[in-house]
C-alpha positions as CSV (number, residue, x, y, z in Angstrom):
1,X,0.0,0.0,0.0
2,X,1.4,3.4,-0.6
3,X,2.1,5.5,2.2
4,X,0.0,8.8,2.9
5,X,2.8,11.3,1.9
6,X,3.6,9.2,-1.3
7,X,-0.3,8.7,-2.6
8,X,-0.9,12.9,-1.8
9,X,2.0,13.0,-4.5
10,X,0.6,11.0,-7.3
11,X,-1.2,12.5,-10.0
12,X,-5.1,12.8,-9.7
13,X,-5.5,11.0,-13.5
14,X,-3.5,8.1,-11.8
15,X,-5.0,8.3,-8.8
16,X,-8.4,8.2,-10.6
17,X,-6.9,4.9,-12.8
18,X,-5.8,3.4,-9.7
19,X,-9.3,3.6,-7.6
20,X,-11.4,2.4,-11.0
21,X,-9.2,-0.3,-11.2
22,X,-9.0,-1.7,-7.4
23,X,-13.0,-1.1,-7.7
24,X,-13.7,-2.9,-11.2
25,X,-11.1,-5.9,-10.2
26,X,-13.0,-6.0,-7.0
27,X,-16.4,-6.0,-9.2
28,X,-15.2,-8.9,-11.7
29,X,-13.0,-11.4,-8.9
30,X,-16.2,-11.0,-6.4
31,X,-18.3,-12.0,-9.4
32,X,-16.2,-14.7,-10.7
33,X,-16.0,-16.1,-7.0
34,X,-20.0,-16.4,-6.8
35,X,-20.3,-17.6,-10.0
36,X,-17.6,-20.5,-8.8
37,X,-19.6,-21.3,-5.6
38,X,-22.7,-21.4,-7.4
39,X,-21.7,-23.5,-9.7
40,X,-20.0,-26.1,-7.1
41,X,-23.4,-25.8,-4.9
42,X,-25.0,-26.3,-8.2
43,X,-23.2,-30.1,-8.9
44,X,-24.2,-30.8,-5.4
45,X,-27.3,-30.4,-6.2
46,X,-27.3,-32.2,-9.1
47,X,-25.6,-35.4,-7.7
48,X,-28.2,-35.0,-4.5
49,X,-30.6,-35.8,-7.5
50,X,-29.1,-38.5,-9.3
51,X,-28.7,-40.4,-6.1
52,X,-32.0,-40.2,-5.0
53,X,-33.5,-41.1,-8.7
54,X,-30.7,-44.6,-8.0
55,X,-32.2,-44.6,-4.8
56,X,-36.0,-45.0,-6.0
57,X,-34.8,-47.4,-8.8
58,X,-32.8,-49.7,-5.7
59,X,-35.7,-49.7,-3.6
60,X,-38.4,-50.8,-6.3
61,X,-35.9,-53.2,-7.6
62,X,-35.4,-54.9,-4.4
63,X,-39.4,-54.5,-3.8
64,X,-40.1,-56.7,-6.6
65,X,-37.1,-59.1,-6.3
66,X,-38.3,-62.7,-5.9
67,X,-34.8,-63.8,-4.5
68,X,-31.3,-62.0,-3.5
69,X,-29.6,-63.5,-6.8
70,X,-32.2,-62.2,-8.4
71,X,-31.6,-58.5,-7.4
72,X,-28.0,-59.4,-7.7
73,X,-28.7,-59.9,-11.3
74,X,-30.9,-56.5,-11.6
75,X,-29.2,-54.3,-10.1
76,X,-25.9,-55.4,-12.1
77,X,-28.1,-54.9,-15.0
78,X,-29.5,-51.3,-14.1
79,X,-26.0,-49.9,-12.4
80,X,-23.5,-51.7,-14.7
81,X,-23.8,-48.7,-17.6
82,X,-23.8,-45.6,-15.3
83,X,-19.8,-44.6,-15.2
84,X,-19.1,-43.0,-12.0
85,X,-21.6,-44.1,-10.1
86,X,-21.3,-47.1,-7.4
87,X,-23.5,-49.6,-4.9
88,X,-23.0,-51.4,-2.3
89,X,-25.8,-53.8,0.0
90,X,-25.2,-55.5,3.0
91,X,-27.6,-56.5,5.6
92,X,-27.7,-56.2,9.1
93,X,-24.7,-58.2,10.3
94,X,-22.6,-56.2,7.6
95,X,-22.4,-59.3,5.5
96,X,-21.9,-58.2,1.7
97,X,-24.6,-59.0,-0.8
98,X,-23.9,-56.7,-3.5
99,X,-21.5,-54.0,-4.6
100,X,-20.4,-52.5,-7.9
101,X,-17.1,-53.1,-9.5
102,X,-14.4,-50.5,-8.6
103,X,-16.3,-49.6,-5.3
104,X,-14.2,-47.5,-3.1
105,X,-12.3,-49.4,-0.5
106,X,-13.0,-47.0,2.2
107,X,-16.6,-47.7,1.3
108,X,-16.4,-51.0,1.4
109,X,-14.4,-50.8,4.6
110,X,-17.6,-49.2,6.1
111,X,-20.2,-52.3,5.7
112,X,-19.1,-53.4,9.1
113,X,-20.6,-50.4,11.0
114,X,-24.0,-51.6,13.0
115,X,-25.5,-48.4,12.5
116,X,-25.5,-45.4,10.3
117,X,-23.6,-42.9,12.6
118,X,-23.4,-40.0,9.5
119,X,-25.4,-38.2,7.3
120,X,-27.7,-40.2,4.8
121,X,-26.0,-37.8,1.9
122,X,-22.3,-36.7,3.1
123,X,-19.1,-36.2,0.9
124,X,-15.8,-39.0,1.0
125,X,-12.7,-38.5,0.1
126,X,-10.2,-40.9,-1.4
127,X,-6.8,-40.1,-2.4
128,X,-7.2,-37.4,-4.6
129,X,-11.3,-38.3,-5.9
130,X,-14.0,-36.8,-3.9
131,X,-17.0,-39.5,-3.6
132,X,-20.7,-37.8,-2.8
133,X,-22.7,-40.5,-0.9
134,X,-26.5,-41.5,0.0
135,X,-27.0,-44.2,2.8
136,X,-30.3,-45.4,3.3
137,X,-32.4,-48.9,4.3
138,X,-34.8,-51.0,2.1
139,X,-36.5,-53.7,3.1
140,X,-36.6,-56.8,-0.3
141,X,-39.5,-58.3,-1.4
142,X,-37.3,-62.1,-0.5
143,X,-37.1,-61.2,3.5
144,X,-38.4,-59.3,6.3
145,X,-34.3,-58.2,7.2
146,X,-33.7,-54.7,6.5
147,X,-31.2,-54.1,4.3
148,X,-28.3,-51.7,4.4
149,X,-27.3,-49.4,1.1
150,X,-24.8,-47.0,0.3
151,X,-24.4,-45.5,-3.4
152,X,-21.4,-43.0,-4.3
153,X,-20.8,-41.1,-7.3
154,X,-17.3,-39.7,-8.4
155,X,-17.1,-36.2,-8.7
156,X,-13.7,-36.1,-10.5
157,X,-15.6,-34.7,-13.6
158,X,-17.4,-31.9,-11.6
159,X,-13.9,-31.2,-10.4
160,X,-12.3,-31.2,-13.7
161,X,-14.8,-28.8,-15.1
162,X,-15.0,-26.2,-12.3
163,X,-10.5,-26.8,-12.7
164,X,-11.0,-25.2,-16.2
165,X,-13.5,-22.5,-15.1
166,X,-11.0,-21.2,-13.1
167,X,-8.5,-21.2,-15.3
168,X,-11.1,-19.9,-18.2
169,X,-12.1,-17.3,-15.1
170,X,-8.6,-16.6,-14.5
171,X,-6.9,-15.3,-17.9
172,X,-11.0,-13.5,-18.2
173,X,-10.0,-11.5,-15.0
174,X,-6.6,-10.7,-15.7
175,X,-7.8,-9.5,-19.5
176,X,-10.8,-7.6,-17.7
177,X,-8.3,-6.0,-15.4
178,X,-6.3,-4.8,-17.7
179,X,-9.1,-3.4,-20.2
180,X,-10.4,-1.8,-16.9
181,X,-7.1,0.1,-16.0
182,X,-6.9,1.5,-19.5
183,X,-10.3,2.4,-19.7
184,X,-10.1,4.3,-16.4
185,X,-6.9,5.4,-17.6
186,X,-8.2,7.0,-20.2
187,X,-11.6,8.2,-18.7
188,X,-9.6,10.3,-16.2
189,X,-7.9,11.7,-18.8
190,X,-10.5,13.0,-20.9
191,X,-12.2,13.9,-17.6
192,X,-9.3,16.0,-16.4
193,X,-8.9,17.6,-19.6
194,X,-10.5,21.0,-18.5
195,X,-8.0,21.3,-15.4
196,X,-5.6,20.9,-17.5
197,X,-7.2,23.6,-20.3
198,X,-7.4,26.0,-17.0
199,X,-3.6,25.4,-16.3
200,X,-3.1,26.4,-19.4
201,X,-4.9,29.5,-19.3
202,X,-3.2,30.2,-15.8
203,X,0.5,29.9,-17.3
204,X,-0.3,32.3,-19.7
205,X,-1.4,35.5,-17.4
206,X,1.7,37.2,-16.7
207,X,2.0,41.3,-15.8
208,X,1.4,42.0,-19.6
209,X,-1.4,39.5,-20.1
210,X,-3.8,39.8,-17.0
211,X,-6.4,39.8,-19.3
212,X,-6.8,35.5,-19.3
213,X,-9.9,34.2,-18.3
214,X,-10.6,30.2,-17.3
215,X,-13.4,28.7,-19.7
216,X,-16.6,28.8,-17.5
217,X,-19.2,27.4,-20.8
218,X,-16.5,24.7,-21.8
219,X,-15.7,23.1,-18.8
220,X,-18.3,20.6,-16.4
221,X,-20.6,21.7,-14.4
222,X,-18.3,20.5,-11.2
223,X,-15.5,22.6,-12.6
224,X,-17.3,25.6,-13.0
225,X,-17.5,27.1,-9.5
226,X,-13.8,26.6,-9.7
227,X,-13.2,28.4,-12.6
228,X,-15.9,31.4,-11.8
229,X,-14.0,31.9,-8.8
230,X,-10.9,32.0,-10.4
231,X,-12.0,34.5,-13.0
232,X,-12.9,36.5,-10.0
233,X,-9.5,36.2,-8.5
234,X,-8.1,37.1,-11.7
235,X,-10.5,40.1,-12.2
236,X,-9.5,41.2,-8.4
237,X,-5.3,40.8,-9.1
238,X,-6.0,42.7,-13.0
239,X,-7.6,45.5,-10.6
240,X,-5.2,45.6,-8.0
241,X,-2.5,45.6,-10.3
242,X,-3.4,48.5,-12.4
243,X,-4.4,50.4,-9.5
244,X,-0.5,49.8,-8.2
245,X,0.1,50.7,-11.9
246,X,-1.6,54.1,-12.0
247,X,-0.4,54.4,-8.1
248,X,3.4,54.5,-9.2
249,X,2.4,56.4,-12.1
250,X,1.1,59.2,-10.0
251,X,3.3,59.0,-7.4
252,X,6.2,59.5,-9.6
253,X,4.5,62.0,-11.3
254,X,3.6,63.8,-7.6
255,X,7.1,63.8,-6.4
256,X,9.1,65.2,-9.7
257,X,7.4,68.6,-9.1
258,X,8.4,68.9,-5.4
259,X,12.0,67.3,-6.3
260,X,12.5,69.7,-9.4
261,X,11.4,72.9,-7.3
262,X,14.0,71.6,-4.9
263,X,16.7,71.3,-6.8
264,X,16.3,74.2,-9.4
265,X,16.0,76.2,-6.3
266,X,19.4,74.8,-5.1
267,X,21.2,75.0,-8.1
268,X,20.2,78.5,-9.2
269,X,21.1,79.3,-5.2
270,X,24.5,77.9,-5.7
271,X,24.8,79.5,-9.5
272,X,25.9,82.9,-7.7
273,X,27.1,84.2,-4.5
274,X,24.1,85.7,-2.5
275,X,23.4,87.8,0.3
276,X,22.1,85.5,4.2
277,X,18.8,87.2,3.5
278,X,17.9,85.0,-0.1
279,X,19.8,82.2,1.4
280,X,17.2,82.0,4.0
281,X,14.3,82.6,1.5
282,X,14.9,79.9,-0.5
283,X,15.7,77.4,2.4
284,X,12.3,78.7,3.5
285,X,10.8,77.5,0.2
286,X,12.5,74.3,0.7
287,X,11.4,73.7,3.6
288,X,7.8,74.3,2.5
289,X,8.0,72.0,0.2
290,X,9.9,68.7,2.3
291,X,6.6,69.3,4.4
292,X,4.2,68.8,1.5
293,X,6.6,65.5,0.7
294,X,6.8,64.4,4.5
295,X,2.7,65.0,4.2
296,X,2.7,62.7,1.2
297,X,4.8,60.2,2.4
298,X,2.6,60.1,5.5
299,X,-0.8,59.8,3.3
300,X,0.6,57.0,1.2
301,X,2.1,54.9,4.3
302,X,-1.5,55.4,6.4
303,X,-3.0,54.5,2.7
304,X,-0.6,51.6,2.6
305,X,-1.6,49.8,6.3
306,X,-5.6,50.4,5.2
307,X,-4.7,47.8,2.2
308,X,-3.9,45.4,4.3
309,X,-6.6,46.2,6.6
310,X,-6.3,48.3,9.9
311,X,-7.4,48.1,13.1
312,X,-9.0,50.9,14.7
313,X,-6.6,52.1,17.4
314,X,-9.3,53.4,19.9
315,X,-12.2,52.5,19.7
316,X,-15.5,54.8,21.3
317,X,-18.3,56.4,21.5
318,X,-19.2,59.8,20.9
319,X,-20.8,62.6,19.7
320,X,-20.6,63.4,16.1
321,X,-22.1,66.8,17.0
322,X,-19.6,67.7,19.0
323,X,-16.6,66.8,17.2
324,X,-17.9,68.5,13.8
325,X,-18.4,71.6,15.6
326,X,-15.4,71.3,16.9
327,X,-13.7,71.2,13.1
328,X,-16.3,74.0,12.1
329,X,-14.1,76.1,14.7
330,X,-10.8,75.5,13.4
331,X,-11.9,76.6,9.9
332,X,-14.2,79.2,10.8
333,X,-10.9,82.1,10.3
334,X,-10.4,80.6,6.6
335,X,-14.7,80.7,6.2
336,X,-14.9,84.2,7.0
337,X,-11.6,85.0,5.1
338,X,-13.7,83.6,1.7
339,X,-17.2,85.0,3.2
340,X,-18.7,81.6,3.3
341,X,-21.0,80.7,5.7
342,X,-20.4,77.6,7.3
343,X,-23.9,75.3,9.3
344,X,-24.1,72.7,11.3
345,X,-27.2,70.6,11.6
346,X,-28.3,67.3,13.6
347,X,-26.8,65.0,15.9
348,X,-25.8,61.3,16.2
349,X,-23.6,59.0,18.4
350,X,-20.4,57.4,17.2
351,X,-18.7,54.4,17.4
352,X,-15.1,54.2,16.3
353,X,-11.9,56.4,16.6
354,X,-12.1,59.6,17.2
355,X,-9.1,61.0,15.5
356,X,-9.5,58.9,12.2
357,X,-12.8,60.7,12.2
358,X,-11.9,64.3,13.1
359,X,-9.3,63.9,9.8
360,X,-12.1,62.5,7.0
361,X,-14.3,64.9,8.2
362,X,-11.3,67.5,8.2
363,X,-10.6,66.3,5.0
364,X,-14.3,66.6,3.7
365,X,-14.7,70.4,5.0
366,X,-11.1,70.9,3.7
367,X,-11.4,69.9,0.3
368,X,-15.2,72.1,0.3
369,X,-13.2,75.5,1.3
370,X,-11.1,74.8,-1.3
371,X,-13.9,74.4,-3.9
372,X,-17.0,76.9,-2.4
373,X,-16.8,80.1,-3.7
374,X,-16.9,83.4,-2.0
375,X,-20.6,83.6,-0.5
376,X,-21.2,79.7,-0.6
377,X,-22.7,77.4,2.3
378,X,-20.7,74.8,3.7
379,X,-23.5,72.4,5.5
380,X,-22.1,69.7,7.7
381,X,-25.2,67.2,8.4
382,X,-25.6,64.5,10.8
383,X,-28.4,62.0,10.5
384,X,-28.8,59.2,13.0
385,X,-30.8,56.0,11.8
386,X,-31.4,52.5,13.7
387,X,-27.9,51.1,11.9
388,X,-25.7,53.9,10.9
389,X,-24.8,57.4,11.4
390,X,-24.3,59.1,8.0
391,X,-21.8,62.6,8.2
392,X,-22.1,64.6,4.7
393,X,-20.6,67.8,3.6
394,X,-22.3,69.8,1.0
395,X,-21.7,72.6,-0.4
396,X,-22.6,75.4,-3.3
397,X,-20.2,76.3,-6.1
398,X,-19.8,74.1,-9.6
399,X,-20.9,71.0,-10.1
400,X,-18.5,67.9,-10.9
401,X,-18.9,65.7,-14.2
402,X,-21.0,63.1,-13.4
403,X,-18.3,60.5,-14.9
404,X,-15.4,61.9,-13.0
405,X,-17.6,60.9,-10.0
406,X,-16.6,57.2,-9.5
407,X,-13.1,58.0,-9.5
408,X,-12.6,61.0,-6.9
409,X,-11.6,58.9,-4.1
410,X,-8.9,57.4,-6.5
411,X,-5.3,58.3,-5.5
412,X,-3.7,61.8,-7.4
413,X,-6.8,62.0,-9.1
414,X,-8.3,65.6,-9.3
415,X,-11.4,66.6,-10.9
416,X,-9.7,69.3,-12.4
417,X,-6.7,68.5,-15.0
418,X,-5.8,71.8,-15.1
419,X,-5.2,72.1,-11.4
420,X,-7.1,75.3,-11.4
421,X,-6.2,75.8,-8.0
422,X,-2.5,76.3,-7.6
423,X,-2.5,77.2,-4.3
424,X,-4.1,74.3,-2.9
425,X,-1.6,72.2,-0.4
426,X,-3.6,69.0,-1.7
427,X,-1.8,66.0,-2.4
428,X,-4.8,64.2,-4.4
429,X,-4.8,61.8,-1.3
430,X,-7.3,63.7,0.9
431,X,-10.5,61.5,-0.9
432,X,-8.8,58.7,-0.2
433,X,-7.8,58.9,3.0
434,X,-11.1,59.6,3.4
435,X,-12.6,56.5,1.3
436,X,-10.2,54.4,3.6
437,X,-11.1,55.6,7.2
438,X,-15.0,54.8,6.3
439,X,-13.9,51.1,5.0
440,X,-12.0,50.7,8.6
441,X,-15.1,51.5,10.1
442,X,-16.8,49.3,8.1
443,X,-19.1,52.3,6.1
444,X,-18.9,53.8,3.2
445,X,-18.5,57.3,1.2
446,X,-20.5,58.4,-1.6
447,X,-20.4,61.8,-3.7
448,X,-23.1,63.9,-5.6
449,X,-23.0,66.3,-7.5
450,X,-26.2,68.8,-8.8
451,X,-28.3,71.7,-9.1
452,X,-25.4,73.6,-8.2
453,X,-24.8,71.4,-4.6
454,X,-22.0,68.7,-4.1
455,X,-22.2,66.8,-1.2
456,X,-19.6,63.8,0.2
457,X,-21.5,61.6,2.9
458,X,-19.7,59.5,4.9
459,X,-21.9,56.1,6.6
460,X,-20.3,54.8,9.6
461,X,-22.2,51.8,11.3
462,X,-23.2,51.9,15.3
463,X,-21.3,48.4,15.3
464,X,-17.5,48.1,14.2
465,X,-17.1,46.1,11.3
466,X,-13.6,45.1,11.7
467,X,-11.3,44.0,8.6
């Protein structure tokens, strides 16, 4: 038997030809074997028979015997042409009055018993030939005395033909086997041939070919949850990938204008000799702008951990109210500096951090400042329901393409190609940030976009979904 370890290792088509095979040999010896027994039980039978039919033909003979030489002469007459077959009389005292020629000596040895001690039909053996035997007692026609009789037949011809069965059996087996094991062989095969059409399919999606799909329609139906799912897995990895395309795309594209500001600043510093006042101007201006890289850096590593799911470091409750109007504060100078009127309306209880919510809400008011024009309404809304507590932002100025919609809370992206506001501090990560504070609450953020009113509503549940 093979061990566990080595059978894990063998191939599933030869593991398949393997279990057929033990199964359909199984099938054909226990089939073979029956038929075998029942043919045996079936010449048992069949000499049961033929010794009862001698039986009746003893019995009437002796019935209508006039004397014992007479039914000496009878019985010679009706057993002498039956080959194989064999009698033997003797009456009470065991004294011999008739047997056939060639009667086995053990059966003749057993005359002298006084009583029949076995079976009337049993089974003797001598030497090699097996002898099936009927005793029984008739009573002649000649005398009252009851007389003892024992007939045999040979079975040597029984044996001889169930010696050939097997053999005939044997080589039938062995050619059954084998037809079985290539038959399974080649079942497995063709029954493994979508696996191996998905392999196929598999070694062919590289970085430049993520577009490979498993055959759902051509494969069986037991295959095809498999293959849906990895289509799915395939579809999630083509995503991911070209979002960690686009990612390093942008992010290359984010940090060469910081990095060139820096160094044309540095070289034009060093270019000529200048007085400590410029010096310190332009390392102003550097500095400016490592802080808008340390800021990135930061986004992209918090953006980083959400990926791989974050836990919330405090978790609490409290009032959304509260903190909102909290952030309303802190922005009001930069409100009134634009003339824009900023409200706050409703109330709802919080569970969650506290400081991821303060900065996507921070984010949210930021990024309407940025984009209200002078006069607008900022409106910060809380609605409690009986699951969730939704926080939106809305705001009046332009409205936002419909189809750029779907991909503000994309990394770098800005609604705006142009960058039409130049002296915005935004990295193009505030959305996101955003997008990925709400999945570590388990919620959601949406945008809208009409009649002249944007709004960004963030859904956090009363219960912590954690990731």
């Amino acid at each position: 038997m093979l061990s566990h370890a080595r059978w894990g290792r063998l191939p599933l088509t030869q593991r398949l030809t393997l279990f057929f095979t033990v199964v359909a040999a199984a099938v054909v010896l226990g089939l073979g074997i029956l038929f075998l027994v029942a043919t045996g039980r079936h010449f048992v039978t069949l000499d049961q028979i033929a010794l009862r039919d001698k039986q009746h033909l003893i019995e009437d003979i002796l019935r209508n015997a006039p004397s014992a030489q007479d039914a000496r002469r009878r019985l010679d007459e009706a057993l002498g042409y039956h080959h194989g077959l064999y009698a033997q009389i003797t009456n009470a005292q065991g004294e011999l009055l008739f047997h056939s020629k060639g009667f086995p000596a053990d059966a003749q040895s057993a005359r002298a018993a006084p009583k029949m001690e076995v079976e009337p039909f049993s089974t003797w053996k001598r030497g090699s030939s097996i002898y099936h035997t009927l005793r029984f007692e008739a009573t002649p026609a000649y005398s009252q005395a009851t007389l003892r009789v024992l007939i045999a037949t040979d079975t040597d011809h029984h044996a001889q033909f169930l010696q050939d069965l097997r053999r005939d059996l044997a080589l039938y087996v062995a050619a059954a086997i084998v037809l079985c094991a290539f038959l399974s062989w080649l079942a497995a095969r063709q029954g493994l041939a979508p696996l191996r059409e998905m392999r196929s399919r598999a070694a062919a999606v590289t970085s430049q070919k993520l577009g490979e799909r498993m055959p759902v329609e051509a494969v069986p139906v037991e295959m095809a949850d498999l293959a849906q799912e990895l289509n799915r897995m395939l579809d999630r990895l083509q995503e991911d990938f070209q979002r960690l395309t686009d990612f390093s795309s942008d992010l290359a594209h984010e940090l060469r204008t910081p990095i060139s500001n820096l160094l044309t600043q540095t070289q034009v510093a060093l270019a000529t000799k200048r007085d400590a006042a410029t010096y310190r101007d332009i390392l102003a201006s550097n500095a400016e702008e490592f802080q808008r890289l340390a800021r990135m850096v930061a986004d992209m590593l918090f953006l980083a951990k959400t990926e791989r799911g974050v836990d919330l470091p405090h978790q609490e409750r409290f009032s959304a109210r509260q903190d909102a109007l909290a952030l309303l504060e802190f922005y009001e100078a930069v409100a009134e500096e634009k003339r824009i009127r900023l409200r706050l309306e409703g109330d709802g209880a919080m569970e969650g951090d506290r400081l991821m919510f303060r900065r996507a809400a921070s984010n949210l008011l930021s990024n309407a400042l940025r984009h209200t024009p002078e006069g607008g309404t900022i409106t910060v809304r809380i609605t409690d329901t009986a699951d969730s507590t939704v926080v939106s932002v809305e705001n009046t100025g332009s409205e936002i393409d419909p189809k750029m919609l779907p991909r503000l809370f994309d990394r770098f992206y800005r609604a705006d190609p142009a960058r039409a506001h130049p002296d915005s501090e935004g990295s193009g990560l505030g959305l996101a940030i955003t997008r990925a504070i709400a999945e570590a609450h388990g919620g959601s953020v949406t945008a809208t976009s009409s009649k002249g009113h944007t709004c960004f509503a963030l859904v956090f549940p009363h219960r912590v979904t954690q990731t």
